[in-house]
C-alpha positions in Angstrom: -23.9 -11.9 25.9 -22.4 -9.8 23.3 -23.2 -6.8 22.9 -22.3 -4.1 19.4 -20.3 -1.4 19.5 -21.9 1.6 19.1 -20.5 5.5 19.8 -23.1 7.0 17.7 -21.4 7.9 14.9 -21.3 7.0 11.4 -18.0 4.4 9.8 -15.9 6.4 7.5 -15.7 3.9 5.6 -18.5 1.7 5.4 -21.2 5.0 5.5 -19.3 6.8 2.4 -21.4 8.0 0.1 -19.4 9.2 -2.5 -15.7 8.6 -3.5 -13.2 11.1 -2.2 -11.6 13.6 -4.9 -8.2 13.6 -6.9 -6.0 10.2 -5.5 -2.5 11.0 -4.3 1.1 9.4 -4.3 1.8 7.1 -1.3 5.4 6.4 -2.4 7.5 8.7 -3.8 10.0 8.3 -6.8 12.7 7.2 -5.1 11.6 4.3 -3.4 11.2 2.4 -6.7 14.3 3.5 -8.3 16.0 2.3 -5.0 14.1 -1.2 -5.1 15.0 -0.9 -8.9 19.1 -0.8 -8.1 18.4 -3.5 -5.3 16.8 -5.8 -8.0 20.0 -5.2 -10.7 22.2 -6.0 -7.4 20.8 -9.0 -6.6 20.6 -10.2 -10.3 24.4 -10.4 -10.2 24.3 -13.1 -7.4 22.2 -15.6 -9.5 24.6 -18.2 -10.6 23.3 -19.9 -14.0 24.1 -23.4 -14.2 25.5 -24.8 -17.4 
């Protein structure tokens, strides 16, 4: 028999009542620019068939 899991606490998530201020960055700039340059690399080993 299965019981729930209960600690007697409210879910952050699930009991929210209102939507948590200003958002933040979870990646800065130079990740992109990196995966940017790793993109322009790759490009060059495409070989276009004629």
């Amino acid at each position: 028999m299965l019981f729930p899991f209960d600690v007697g606490i409210s879910h952050p998530i699930l009991e929210a009542d209102e939507v948590p201020g200003g958002t933040s960055s979870l990646i800065g700039d130079a990740y992109p620019a990196a995966l940017a340059d790793a993109a322009t690399e790759l490009s060059g080993l495409v070989v276009e068939e004629e």
